[in-house]
N, C-alpha and C positions, 0 to 999 in steps of 0.2 A: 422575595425580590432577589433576583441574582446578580452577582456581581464579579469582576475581572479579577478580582483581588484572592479569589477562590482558583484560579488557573497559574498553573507555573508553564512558560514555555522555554523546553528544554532544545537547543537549533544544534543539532548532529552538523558536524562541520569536517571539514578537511581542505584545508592550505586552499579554499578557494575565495580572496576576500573579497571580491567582485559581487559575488553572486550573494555573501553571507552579509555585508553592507546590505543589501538590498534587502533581506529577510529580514532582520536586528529591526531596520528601518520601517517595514511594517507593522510589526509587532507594538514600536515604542507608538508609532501612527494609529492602531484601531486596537491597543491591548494595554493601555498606558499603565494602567491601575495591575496588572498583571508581574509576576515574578519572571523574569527574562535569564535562561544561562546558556552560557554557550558552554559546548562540550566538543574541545578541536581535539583533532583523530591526526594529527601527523606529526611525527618527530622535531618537521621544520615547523620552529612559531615564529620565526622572524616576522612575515608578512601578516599573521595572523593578530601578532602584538604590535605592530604598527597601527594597525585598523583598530586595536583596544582604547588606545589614547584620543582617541577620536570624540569616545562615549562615556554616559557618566558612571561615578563609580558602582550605583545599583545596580547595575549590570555584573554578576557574575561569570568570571571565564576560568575556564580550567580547560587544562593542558596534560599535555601527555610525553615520556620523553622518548614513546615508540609509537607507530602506528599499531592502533589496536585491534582496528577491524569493526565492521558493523553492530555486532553483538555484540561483545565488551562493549563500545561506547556508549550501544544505546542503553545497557545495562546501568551504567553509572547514572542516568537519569531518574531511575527507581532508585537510587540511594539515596540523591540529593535532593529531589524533590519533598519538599516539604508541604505543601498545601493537596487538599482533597484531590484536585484535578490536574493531571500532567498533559500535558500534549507536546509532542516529539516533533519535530521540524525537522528535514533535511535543510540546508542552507541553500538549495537552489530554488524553493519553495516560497512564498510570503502568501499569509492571509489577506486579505480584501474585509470588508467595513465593517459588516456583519457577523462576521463568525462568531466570535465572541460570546455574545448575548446571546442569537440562535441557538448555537449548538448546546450551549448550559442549558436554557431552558428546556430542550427538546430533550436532552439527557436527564433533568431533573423529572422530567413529565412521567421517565418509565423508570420505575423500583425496582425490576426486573434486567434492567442494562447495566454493563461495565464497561461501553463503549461508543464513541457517534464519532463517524466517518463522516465526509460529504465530498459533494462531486466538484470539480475546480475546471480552469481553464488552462490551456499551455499559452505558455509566452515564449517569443524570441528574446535576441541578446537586447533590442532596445524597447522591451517591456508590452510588444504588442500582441494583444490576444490572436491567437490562433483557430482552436479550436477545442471545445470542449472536450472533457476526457470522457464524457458519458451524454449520450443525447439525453434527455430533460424537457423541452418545449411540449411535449406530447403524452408527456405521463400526469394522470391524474392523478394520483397521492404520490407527491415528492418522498413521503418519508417512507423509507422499507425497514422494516424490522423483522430482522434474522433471531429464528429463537429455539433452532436448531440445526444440526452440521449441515443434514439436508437440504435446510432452505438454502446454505451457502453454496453450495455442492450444485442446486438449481440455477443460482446467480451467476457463478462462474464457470460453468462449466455446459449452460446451453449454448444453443448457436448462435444468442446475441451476446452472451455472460461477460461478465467483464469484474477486472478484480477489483476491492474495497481498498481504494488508496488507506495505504499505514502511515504515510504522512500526508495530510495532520490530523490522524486519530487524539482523540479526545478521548483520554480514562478517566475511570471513577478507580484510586487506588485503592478506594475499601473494599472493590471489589474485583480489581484485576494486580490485587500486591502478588499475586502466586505466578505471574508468569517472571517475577525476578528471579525466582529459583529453578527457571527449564532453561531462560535464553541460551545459554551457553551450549548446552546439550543437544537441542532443536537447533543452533548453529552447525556444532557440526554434522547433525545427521539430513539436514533439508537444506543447509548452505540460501542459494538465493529464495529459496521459497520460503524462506522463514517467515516473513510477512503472515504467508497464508495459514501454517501449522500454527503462527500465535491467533489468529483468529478461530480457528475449528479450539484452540485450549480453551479461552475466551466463551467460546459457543457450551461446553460441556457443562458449563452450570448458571450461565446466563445470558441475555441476551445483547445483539451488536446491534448497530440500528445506523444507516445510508441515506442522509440526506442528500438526495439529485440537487439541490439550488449550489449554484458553485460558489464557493465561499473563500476558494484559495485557488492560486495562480501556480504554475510548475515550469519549471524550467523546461524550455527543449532544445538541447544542445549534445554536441559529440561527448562522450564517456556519461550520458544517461544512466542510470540502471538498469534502465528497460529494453535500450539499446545495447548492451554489453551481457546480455541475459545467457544465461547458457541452461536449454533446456533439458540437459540432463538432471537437475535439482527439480523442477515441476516434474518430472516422472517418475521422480522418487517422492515424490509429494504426494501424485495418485497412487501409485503402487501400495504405500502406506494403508491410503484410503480403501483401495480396494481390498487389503489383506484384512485390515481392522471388521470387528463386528459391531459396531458402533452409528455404522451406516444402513439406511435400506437398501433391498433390491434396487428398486426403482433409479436410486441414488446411485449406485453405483454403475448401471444401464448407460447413464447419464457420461460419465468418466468415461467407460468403453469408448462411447461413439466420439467423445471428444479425444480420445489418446489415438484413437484408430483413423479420425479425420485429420491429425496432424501429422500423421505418418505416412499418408497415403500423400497429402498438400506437400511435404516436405521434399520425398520422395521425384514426385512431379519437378518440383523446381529445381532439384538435383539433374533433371536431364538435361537441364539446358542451359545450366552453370557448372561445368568442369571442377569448378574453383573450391564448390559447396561442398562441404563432406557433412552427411548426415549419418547421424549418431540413433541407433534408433533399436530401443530397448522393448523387447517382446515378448510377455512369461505368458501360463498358462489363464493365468485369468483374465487375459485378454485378446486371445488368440482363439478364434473360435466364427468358423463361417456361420454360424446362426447372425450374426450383429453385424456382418459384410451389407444388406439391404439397409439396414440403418444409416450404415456409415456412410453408404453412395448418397442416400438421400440427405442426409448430412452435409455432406460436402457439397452438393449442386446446392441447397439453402442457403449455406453459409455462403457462398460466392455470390449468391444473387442478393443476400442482405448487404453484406459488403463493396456490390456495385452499387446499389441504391444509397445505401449512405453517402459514398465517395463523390456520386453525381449532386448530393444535397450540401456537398464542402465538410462534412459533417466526421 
């Protein structure tokens, strides 16, 4: 029998209490029985300690008297977490009814995992679904289980790929405590693609597993993450990938045609905005007219899968 009382949710926060009212508020809603801390990331607590008074004392909050940056903070929730299971929340985030239950059990099911993701919806500022982050209605096994870099390297980096939301990953810390002792260093060598290199760490001795059923809601608003991305950190993400031996051929094929179709995409939309300056990183291991017919074909795919979605609202 599984139960909530086995999950600590740790809500990565900073000075926004709009948004972290509204995560805190789910959690106490479909996670009651569960251990709840906030972990705020900005020098200012004024508005942050406003909002504490609000809630009851079993709510832990800790504060900070600098902004520490995404690493360090998510770091302190491997310290304070005390029970089996952590899950990391951003505060623009809140889970929906089910997670809880699902995801333990689906986690419990494999002796093999240190991790379960799942797919969510976005919401605007007054709580209305959008659209999902991963289509779902059409796949016949909801669950994927990744149980090597490659599988991952397939996922995210075909021409439908799409990444493994990191909030709200679900650990198993008996078997993901090792990534306490890289965050730091994976910060500052992959910066925003950190997400991705703690997953390939994760991947190197067990397995992650991607529930499609959406279980959590995401904010979509200006100073996103996803919207403030700067792709020079995902090319130092692949480049890694590509340098390492760790990887297949095939797996790495893979990389090629996706670093070489964003360069060509980016390039394109550079002529017809003055404004865009693209950034655009080229070594030997991926510079190579053998993988040009891929990429073309690549790139016409990927635009026609991206029409066809777009036309489906999707």
């Amino acid at each position: 029998m599984v139960s909530d009382k086995q999950i600590t949710f740790c809500i990565l926060s900073y000075n926004r209490p709009d948004y972290l009212k509204r995560c805190i508020d789910s959690c106490l809603l479909y996670a009651s029985d569960s251990k709840i801390i906030i972990l705020d990331n900005s020098y200012d607590q004024s508005l942050i300690r406003n909002l504490q008074k609000k809630y009851p004392d079993f709510i832990e909050w800790h504060f900070s008297d600098e902004t520490l940056g995404y690493a360090k903070n998510f770091l302190r929730s491997f310290a304070l977490c005390k029970s089996q299971y952590l899950v990391a929340l951003h505060d623009d985030d809140r889970i929906t009814k089910e997670f809880c239950q699902t995801q333990l059990s689906i986690l419990n099911a494999n002796n093999k995992a240190s991790a379960i993701s799942c797919n969510g919806y976005f919401i605007d500022s007054s709580n209305t679904r959008i659209r999902p982050l991963m289509p779902y209605k059409k796949i016949f096994n909801k669950i994927k289980v990744f149980s090597s870099k490659d599988d991952y390297i397939a996922h995210k980096y075909s021409i439908v790929g799409s990444c493994i939301p990191f909030s709200p990953m679900m650990f198993d810390l008996n078997k993901a405590m090792h990534l306490k002792h890289i965050i730091i260093d994976r910060a500052k060598e992959f910066g925003q693609a950190i997400d991705a290199i703690l997953i390939i760490d994760l991947l190197s001795d067990s397995d992650v597993i991607l529930n499609y059923e959406p279980l959590y809601e995401c904010g979509d608003h200006a100073g996103q993450d996803s919207k403030v991305y700067d792709n020079f950190w995902e090319s130092q993400f692949m480049l890694y990938l590509l340098r390492g031996s760790s990887i297949s051929n095939k797996a790495k094929k893979i990389i090629i045609s996706f670093y070489m179709t964003d360069i060509i995409i980016n390039w394109a939309k550079s002529l017809f905005n003055k404004d865009m300056s693209v950034n655009i990183i080229i070594s030997r291991e991926i510079f190579s007219l053998k993988v040009i017919p891929n990429v073309m074909l690549a790139v016409f795919t990927r635009a026609l899968i991206k029409l066809k979605l777009k036309r489906k609202g999707i």
